[in-house]
PDB file of N, CA, C, O and CB in Angstrom:
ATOM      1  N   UNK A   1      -3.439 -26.988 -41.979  1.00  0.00           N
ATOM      2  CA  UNK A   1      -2.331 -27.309 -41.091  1.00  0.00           C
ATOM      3  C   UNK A   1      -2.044 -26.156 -40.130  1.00  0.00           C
ATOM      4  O   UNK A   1      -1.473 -26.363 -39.059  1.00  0.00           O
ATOM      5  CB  UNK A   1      -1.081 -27.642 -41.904  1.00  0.00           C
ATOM      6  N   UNK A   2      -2.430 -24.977 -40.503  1.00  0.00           N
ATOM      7  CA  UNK A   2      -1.422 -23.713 -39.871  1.00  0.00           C
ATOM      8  C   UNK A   2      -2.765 -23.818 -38.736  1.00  0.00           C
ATOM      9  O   UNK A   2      -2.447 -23.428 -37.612  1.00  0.00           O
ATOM     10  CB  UNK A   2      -0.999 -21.776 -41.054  1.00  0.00           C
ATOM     11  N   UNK A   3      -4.634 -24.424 -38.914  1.00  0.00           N
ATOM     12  CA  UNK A   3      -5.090 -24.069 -37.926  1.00  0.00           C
ATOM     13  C   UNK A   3      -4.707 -24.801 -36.478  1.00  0.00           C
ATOM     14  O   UNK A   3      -4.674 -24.456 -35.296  1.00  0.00           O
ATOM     15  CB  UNK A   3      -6.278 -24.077 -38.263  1.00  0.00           C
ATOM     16  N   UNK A   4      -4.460 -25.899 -37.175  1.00  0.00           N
ATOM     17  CA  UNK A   4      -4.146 -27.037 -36.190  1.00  0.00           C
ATOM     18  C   UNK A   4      -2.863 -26.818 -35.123  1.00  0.00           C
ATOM     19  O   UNK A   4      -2.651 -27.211 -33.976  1.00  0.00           O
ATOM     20  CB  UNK A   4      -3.827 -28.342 -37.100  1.00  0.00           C
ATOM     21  N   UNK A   5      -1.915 -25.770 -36.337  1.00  0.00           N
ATOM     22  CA  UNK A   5      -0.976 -25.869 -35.308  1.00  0.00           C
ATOM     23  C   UNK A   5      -1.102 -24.591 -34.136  1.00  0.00           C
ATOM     24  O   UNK A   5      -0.490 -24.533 -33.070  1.00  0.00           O
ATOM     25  CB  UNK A   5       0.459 -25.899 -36.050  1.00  0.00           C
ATOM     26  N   UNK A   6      -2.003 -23.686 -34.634  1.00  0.00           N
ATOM     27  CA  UNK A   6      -2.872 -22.552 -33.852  1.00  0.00           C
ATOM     28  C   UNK A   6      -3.366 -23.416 -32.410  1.00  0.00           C
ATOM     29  O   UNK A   6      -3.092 -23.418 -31.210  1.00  0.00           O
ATOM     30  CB  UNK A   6      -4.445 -21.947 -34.952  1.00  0.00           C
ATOM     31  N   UNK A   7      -4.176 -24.058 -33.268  1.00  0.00           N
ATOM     32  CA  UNK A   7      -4.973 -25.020 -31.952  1.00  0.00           C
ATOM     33  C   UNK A   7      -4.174 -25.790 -30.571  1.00  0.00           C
ATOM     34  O   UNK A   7      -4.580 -25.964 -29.422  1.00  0.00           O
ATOM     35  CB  UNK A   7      -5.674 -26.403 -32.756  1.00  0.00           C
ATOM     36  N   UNK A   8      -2.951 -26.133 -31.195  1.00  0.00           N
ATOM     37  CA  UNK A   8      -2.048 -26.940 -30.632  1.00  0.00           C
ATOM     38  C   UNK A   8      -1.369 -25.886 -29.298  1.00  0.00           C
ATOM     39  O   UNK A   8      -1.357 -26.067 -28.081  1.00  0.00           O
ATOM     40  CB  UNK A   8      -0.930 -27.490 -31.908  1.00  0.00           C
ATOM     41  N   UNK A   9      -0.849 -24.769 -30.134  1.00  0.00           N
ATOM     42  CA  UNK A   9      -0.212 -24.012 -29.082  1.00  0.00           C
ATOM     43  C   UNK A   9      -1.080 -22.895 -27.786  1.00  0.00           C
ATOM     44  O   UNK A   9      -0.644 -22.421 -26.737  1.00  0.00           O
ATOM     45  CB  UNK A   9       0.730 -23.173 -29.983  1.00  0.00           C
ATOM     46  N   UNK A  10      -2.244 -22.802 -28.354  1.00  0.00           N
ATOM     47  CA  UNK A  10      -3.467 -22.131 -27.713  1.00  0.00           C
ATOM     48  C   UNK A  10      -3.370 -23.018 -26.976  1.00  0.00           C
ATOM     49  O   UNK A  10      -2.490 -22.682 -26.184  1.00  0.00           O
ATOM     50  CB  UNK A  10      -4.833 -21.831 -28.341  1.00  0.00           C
ATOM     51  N   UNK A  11      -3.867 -24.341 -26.626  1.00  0.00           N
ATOM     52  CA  UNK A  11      -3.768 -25.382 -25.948  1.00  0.00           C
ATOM     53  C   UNK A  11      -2.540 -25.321 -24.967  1.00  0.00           C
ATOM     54  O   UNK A  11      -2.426 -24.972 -23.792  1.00  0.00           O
ATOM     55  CB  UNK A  11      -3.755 -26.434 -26.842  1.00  0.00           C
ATOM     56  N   UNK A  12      -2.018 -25.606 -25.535  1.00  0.00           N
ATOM     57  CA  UNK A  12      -0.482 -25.477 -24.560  1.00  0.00           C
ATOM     58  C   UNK A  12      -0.279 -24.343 -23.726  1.00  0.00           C
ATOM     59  O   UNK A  12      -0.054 -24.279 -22.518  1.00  0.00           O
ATOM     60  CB  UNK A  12       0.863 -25.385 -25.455  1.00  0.00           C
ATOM     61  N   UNK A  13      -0.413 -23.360 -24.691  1.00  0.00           N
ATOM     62  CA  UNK A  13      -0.384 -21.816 -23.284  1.00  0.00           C
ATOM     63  C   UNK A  13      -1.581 -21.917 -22.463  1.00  0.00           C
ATOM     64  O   UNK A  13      -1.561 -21.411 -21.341  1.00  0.00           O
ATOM     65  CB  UNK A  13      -0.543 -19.888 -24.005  1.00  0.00           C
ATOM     66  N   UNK A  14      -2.299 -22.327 -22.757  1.00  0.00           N
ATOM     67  CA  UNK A  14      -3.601 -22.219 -21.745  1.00  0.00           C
ATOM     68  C   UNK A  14      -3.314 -23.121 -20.519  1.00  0.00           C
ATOM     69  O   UNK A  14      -3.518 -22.757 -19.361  1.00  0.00           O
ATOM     70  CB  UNK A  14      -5.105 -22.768 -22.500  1.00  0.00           C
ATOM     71  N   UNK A  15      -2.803 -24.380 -20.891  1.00  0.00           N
ATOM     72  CA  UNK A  15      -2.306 -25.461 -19.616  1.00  0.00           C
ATOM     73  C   UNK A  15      -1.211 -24.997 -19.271  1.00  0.00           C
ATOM     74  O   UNK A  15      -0.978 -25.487 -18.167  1.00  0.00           O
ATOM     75  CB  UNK A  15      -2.053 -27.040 -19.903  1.00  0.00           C
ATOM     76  N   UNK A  16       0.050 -23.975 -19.728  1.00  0.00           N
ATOM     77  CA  UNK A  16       1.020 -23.336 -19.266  1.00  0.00           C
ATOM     78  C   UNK A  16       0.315 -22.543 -18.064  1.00  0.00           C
ATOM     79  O   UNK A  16       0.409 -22.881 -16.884  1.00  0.00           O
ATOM     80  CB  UNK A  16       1.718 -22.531 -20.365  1.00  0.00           C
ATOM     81  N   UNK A  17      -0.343 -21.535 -18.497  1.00  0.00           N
ATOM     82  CA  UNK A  17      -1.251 -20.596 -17.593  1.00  0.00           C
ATOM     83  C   UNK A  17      -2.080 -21.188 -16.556  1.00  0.00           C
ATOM     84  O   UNK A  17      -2.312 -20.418 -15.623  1.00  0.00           O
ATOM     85  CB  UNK A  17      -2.198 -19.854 -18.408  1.00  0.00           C
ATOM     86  N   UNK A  18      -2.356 -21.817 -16.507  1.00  0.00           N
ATOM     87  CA  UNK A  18      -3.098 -22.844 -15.191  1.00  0.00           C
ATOM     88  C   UNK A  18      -2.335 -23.668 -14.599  1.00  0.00           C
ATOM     89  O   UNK A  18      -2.709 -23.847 -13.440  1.00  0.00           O
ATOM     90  CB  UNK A  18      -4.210 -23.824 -15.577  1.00  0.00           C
ATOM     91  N   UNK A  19      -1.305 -24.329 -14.917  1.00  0.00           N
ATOM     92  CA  UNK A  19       0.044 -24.803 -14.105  1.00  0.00           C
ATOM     93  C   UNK A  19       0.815 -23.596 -13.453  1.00  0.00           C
ATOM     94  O   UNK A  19       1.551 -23.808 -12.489  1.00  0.00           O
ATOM     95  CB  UNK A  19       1.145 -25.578 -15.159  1.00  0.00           C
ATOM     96  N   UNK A  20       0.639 -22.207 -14.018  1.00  0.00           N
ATOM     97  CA  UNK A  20       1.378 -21.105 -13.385  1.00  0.00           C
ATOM     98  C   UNK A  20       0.044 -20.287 -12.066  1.00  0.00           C
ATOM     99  O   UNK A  20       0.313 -19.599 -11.082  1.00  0.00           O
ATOM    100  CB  UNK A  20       1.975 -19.861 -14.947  1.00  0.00           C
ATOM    101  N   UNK A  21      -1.024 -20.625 -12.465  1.00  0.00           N
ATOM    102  CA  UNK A  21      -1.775 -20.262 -11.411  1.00  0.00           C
ATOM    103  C   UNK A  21      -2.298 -20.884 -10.448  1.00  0.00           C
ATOM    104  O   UNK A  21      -3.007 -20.438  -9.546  1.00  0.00           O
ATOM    105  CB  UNK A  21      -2.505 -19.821 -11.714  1.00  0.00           C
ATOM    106  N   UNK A  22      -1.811 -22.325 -10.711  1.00  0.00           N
ATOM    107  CA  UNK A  22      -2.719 -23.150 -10.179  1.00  0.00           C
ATOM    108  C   UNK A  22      -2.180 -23.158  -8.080  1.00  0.00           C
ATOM    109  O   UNK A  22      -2.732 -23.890  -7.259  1.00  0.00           O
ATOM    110  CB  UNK A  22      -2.520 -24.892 -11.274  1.00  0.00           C
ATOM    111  N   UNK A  23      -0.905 -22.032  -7.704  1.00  0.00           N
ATOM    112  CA  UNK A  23      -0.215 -22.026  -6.403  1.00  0.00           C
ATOM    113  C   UNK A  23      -0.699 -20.511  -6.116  1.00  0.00           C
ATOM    114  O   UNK A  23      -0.268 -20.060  -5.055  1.00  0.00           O
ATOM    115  CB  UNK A  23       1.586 -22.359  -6.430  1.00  0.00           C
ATOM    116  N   UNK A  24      -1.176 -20.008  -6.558  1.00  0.00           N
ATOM    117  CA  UNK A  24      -2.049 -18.301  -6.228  1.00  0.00           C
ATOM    118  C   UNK A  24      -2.989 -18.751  -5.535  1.00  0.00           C
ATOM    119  O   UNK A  24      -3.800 -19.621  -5.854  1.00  0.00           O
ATOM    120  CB  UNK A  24      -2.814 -17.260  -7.579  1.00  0.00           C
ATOM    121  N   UNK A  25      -2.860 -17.828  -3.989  1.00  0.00           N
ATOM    122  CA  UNK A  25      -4.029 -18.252  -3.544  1.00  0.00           C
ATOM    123  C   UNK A  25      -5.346 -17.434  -3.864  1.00  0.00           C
ATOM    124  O   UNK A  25      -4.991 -16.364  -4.358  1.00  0.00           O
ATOM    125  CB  UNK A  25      -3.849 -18.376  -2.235  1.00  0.00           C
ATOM    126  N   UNK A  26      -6.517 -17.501  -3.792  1.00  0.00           N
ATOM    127  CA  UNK A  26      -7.406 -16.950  -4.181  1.00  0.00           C
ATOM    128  C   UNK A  26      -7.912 -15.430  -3.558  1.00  0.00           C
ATOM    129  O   UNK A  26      -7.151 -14.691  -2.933  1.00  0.00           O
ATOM    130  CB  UNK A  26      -8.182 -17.896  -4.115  1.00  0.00           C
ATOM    131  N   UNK A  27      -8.887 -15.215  -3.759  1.00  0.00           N
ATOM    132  CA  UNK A  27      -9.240 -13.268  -3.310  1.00  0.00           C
ATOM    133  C   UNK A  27      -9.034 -13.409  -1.719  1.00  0.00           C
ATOM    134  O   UNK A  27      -9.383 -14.248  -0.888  1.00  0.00           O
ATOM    135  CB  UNK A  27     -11.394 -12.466  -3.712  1.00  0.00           C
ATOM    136  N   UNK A  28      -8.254 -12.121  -1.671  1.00  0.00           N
ATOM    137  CA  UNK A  28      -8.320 -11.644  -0.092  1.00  0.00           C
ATOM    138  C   UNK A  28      -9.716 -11.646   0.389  1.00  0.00           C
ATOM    139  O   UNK A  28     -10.860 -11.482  -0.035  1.00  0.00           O
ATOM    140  CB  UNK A  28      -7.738 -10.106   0.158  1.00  0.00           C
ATOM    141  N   UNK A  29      -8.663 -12.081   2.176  1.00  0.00           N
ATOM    142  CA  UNK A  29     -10.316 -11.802   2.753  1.00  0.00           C
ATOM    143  C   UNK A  29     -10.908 -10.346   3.175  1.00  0.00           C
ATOM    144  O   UNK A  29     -10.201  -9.365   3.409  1.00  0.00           O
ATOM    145  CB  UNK A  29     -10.513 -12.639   4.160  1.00  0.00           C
ATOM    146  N   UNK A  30     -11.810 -10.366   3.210  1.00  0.00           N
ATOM    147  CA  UNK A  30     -12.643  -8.681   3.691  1.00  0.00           C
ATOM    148  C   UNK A  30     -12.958  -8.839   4.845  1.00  0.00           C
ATOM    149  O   UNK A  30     -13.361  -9.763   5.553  1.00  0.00           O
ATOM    150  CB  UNK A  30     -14.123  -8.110   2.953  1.00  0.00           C
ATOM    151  N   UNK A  31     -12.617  -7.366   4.983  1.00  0.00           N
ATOM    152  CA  UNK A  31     -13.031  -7.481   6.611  1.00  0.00           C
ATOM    153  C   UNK A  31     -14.345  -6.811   6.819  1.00  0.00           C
ATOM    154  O   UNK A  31     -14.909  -5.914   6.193  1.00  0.00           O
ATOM    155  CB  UNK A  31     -11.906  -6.712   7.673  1.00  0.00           C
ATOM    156  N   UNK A  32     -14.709  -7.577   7.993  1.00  0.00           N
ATOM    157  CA  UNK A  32     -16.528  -6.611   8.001  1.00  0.00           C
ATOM    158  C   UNK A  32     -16.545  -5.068   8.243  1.00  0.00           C
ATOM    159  O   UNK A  32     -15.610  -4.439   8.739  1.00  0.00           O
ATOM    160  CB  UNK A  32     -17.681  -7.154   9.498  1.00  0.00           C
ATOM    161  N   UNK A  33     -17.391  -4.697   7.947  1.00  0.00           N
ATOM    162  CA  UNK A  33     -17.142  -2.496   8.097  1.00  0.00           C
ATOM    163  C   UNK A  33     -17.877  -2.367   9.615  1.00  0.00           C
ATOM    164  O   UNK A  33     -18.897  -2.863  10.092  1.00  0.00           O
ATOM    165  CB  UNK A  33     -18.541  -1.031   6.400  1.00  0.00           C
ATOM    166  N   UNK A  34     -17.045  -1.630  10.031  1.00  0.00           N
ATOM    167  CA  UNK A  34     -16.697  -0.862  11.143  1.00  0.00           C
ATOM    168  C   UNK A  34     -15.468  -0.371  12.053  1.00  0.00           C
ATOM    169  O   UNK A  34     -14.278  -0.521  11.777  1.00  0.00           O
ATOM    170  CB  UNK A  34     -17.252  -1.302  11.735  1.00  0.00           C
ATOM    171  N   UNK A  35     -15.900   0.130  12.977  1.00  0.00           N
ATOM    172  CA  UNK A  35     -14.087   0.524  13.599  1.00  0.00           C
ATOM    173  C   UNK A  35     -13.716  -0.685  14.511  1.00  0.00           C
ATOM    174  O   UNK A  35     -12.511  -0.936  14.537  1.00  0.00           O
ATOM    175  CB  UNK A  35     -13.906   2.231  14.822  1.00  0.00           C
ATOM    176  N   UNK A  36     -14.648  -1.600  15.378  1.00  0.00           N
ATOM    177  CA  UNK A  36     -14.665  -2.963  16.565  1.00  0.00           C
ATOM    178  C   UNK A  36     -13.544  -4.098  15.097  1.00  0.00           C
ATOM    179  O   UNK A  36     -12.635  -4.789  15.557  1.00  0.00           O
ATOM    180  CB  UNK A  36     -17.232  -3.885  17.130  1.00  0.00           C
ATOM    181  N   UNK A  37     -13.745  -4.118  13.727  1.00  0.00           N
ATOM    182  CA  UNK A  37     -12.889  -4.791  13.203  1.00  0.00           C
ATOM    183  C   UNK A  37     -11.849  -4.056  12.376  1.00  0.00           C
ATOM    184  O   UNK A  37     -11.349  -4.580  11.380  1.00  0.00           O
ATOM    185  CB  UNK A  37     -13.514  -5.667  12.578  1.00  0.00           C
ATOM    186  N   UNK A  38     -11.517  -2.807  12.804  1.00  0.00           N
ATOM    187  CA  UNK A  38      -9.778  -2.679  12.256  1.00  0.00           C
ATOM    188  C   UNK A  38      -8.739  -2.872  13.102  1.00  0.00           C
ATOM    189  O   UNK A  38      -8.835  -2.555  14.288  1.00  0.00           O
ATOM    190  CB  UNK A  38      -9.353  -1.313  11.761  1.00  0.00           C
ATOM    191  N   UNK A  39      -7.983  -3.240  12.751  1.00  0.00           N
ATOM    192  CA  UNK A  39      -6.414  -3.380  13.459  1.00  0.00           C
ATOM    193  C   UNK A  39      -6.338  -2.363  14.216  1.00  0.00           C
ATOM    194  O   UNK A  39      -6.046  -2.626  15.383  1.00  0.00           O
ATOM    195  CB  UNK A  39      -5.084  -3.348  12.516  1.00  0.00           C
ATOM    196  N   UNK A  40      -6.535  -1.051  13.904  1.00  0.00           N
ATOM    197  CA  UNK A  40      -6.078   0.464  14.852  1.00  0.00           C
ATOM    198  C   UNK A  40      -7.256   0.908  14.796  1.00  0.00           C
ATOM    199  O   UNK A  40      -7.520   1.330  13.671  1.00  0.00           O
ATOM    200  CB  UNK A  40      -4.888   1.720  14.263  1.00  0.00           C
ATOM    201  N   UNK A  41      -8.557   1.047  15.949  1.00  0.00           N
ATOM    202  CA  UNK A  41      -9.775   1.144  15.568  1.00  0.00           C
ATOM    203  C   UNK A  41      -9.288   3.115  15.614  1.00  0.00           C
ATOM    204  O   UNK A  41      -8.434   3.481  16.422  1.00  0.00           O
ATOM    205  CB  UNK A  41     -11.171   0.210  16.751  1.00  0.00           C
ATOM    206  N   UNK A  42     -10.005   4.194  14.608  1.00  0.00           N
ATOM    207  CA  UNK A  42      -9.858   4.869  14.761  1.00  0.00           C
ATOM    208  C   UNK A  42     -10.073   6.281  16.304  1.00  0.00           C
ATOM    209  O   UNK A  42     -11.292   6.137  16.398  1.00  0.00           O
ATOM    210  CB  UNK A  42     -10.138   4.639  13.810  1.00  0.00           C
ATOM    211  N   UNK A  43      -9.876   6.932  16.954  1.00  0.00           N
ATOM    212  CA  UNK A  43     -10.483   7.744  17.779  1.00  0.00           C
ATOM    213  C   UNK A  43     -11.871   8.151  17.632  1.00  0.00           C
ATOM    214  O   UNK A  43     -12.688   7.425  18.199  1.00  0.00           O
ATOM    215  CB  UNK A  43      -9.813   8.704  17.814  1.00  0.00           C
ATOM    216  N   UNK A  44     -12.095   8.664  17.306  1.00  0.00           N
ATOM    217  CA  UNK A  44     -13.310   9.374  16.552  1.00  0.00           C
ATOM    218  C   UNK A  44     -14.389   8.483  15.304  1.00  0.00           C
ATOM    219  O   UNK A  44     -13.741   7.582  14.772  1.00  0.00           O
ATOM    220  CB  UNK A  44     -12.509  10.669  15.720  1.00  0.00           C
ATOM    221  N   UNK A  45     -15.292   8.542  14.979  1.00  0.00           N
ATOM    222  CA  UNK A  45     -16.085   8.119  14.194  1.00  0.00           C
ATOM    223  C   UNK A  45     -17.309   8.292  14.232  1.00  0.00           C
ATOM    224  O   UNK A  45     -18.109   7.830  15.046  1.00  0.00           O
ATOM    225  CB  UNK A  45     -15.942   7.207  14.110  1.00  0.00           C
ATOM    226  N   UNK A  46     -17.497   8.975  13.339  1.00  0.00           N
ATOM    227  CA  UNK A  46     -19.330   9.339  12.744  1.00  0.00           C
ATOM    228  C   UNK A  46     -19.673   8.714  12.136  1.00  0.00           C
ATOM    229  O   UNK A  46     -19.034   7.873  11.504  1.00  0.00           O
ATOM    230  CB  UNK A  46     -19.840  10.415  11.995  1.00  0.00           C
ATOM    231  N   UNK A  47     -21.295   9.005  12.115  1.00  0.00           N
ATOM    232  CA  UNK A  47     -22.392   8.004  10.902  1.00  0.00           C
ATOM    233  C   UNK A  47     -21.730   8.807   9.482  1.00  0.00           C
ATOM    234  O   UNK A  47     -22.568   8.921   8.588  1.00  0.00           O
ATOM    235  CB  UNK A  47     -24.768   8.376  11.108  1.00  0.00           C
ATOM    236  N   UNK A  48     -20.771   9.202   9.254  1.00  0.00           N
ATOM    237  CA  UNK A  48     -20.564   9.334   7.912  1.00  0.00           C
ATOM    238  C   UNK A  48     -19.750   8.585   7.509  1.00  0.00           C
ATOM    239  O   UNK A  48     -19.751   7.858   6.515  1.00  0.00           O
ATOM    240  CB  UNK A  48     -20.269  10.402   7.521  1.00  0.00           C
ATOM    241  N   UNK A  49     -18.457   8.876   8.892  1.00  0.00           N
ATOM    242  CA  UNK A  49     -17.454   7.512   8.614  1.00  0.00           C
ATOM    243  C   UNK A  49     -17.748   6.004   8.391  1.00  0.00           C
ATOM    244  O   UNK A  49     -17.039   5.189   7.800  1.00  0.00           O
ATOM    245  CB  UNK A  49     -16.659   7.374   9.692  1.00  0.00           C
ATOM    246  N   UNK A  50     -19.215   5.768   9.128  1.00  0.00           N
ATOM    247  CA  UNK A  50     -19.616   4.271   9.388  1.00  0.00           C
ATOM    248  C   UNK A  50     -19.976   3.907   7.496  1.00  0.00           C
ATOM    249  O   UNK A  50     -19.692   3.007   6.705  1.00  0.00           O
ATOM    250  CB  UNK A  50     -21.354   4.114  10.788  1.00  0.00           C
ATOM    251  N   UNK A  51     -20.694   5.122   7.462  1.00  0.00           N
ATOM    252  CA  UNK A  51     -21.113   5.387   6.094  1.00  0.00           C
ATOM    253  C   UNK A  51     -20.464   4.570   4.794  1.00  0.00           C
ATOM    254  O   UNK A  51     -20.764   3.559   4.159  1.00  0.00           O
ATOM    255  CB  UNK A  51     -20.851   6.815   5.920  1.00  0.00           C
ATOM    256  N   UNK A  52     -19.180   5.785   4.743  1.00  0.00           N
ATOM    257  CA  UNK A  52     -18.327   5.313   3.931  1.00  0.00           C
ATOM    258  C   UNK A  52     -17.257   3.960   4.005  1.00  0.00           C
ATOM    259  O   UNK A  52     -16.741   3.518   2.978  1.00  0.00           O
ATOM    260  CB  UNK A  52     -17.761   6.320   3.806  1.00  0.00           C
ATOM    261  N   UNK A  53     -17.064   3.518   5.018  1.00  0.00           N
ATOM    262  CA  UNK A  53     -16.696   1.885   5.794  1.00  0.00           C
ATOM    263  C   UNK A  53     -17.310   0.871   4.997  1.00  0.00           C
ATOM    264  O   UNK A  53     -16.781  -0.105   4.465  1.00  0.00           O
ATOM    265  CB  UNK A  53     -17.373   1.613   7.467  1.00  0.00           C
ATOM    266  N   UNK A  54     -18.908   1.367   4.988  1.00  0.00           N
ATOM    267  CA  UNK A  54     -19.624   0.051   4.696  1.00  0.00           C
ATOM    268  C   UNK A  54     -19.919   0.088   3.448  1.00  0.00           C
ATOM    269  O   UNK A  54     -20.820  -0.678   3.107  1.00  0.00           O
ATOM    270  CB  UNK A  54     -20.833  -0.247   5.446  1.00  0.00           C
ATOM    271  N   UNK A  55     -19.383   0.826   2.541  1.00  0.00           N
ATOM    272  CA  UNK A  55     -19.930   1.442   1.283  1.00  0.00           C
ATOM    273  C   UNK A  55     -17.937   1.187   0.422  1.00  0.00           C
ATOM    274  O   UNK A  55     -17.678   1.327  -0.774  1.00  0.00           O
ATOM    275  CB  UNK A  55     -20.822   3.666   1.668  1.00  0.00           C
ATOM    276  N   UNK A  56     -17.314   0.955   1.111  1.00  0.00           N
ATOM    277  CA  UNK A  56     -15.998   0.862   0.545  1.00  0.00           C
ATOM    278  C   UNK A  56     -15.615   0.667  -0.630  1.00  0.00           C
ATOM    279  O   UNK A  56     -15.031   1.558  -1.247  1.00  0.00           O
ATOM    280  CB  UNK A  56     -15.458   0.140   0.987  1.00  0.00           C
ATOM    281  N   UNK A  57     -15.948  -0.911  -1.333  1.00  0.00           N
ATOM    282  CA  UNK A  57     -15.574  -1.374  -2.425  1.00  0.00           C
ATOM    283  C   UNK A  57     -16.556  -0.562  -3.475  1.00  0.00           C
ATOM    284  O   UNK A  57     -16.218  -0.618  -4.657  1.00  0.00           O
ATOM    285  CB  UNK A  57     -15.629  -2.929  -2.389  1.00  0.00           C
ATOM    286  N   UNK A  58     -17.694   0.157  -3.157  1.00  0.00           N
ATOM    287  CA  UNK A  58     -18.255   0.483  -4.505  1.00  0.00           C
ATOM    288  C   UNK A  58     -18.035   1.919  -4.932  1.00  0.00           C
ATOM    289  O   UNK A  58     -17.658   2.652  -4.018  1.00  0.00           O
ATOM    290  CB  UNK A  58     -19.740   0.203  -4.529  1.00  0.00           C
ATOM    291  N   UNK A  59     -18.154   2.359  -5.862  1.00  0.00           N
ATOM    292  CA  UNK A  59     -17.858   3.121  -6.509  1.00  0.00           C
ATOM    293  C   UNK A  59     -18.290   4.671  -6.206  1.00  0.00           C
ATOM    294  O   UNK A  59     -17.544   5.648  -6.138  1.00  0.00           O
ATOM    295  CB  UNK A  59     -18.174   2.605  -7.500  1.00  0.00           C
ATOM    296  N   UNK A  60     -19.851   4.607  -6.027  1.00  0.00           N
ATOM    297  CA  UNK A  60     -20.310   5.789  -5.507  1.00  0.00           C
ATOM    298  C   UNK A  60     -20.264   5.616  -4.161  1.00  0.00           C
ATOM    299  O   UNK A  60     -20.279   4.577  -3.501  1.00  0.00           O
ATOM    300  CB  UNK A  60     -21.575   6.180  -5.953  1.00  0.00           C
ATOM    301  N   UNK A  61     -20.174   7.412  -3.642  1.00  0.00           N
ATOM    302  CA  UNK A  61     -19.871   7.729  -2.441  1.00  0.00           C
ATOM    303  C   UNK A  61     -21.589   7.939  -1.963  1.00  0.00           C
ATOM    304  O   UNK A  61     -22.538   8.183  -2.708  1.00  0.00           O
ATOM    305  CB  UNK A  61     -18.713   9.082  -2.372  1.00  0.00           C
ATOM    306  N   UNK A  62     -21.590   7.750  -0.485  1.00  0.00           N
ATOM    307  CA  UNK A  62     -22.635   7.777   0.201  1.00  0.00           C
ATOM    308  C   UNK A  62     -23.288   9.055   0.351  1.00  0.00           C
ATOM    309  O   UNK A  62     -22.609  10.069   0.511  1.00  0.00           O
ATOM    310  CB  UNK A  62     -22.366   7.271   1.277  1.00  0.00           C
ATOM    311  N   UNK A  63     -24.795   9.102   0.305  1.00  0.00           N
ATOM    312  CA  UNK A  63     -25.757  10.247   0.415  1.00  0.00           C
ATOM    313  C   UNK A  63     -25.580  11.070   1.709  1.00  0.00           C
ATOM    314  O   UNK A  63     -25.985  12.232   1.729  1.00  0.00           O
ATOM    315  CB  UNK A  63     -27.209   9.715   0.357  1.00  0.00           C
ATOM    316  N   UNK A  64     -24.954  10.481   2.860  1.00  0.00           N
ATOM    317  CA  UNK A  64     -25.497  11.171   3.897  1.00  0.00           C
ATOM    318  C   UNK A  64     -24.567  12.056   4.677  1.00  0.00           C
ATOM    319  O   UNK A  64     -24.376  12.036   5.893  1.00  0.00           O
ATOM    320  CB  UNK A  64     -26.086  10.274   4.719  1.00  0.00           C
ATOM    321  N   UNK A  65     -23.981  12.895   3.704  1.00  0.00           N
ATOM    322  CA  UNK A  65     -23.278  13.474   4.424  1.00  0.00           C
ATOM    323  C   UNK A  65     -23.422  15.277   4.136  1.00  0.00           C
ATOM    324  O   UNK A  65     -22.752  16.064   4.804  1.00  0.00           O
ATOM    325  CB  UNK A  65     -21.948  12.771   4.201  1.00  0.00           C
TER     326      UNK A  65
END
Protein backbone atom coordinates (compact mmCIF):
# COMPACT_ATOMS: atom_id res chain seq x y z
CA UNK A 1 0.00 0.00 0.00
CA UNK A 2 2.66 2.60 1.18
CA UNK A 3 4.24 1.84 -2.60
CA UNK A 4 1.23 2.73 -4.29
CA UNK A 5 0.65 5.59 -2.38
CA UNK A 6 4.49 6.67 -3.27
CA UNK A 7 3.46 6.09 -6.83
CA UNK A 8 0.35 8.14 -6.58
CA UNK A 9 1.96 11.31 -5.28
CA UNK A 10 5.26 11.07 -7.54
CA UNK A 11 2.64 11.17 -10.16
CA UNK A 12 0.91 14.07 -9.01
CA UNK A 13 4.04 16.27 -8.36
CA UNK A 14 5.35 15.45 -11.60
CA UNK A 15 1.93 16.74 -13.43
CA UNK A 16 2.08 19.61 -10.70
CA UNK A 17 5.62 20.45 -12.19
CA UNK A 18 4.66 20.46 -15.84
CA UNK A 19 1.40 22.45 -15.31
CA UNK A 20 3.92 24.95 -13.48
CA UNK A 21 6.28 24.90 -16.48
CA UNK A 22 4.29 24.34 -19.03
CA UNK A 23 4.05 28.98 -19.47
CA UNK A 24 8.19 29.27 -19.31
CA UNK A 25 9.28 30.16 -22.33
CA UNK A 26 12.11 28.16 -23.57
CA UNK A 27 16.22 28.95 -23.89
CA UNK A 28 17.21 32.43 -24.79
CA UNK A 29 18.13 33.36 -28.01
CA UNK A 30 22.02 33.74 -28.90
CA UNK A 31 23.30 36.10 -30.61
CA UNK A 32 25.84 35.42 -33.44
CA UNK A 33 29.70 36.47 -32.29
CA UNK A 34 30.93 39.54 -33.37
CA UNK A 35 30.85 43.34 -32.78
CA UNK A 36 28.18 44.10 -36.47
CA UNK A 37 25.65 42.01 -33.82
CA UNK A 38 25.88 43.77 -30.38
CA UNK A 39 23.59 46.38 -29.28
CA UNK A 40 26.75 48.86 -28.49
CA UNK A 41 29.23 47.50 -31.07
CA UNK A 42 32.46 48.05 -29.14
CA UNK A 43 35.31 50.89 -30.41
CA UNK A 44 38.13 48.87 -30.78
CA UNK A 45 38.41 45.09 -31.49
CA UNK A 46 41.09 42.53 -32.14
CA UNK A 47 41.46 38.96 -33.41
CA UNK A 48 41.63 38.19 -29.75
CA UNK A 49 38.49 39.92 -28.92
CA UNK A 50 36.81 38.21 -32.09
CA UNK A 51 38.47 35.23 -30.44
CA UNK A 52 36.96 35.19 -27.25
CA UNK A 53 33.21 36.41 -28.77
CA UNK A 54 33.10 33.31 -30.64
CA UNK A 55 34.40 31.02 -28.04
CA UNK A 56 31.89 32.54 -25.26
CA UNK A 57 29.70 29.83 -23.90
CA UNK A 58 32.62 27.33 -23.52
CA UNK A 59 34.66 26.90 -20.92
CA UNK A 60 38.22 27.11 -22.11
CA UNK A 61 39.72 30.29 -23.10
CA UNK A 62 41.21 30.71 -26.59
CA UNK A 63 44.92 29.87 -27.78
CA UNK A 64 45.65 32.94 -29.55
CA UNK A 65 46.51 35.35 -27.57
Amino acid sequence: MGLMRMAVLGAAGYAFYKYTQKDKAGPAPVRDAGPANMKSAPRSWSKTDEALDETFPASDAVATY
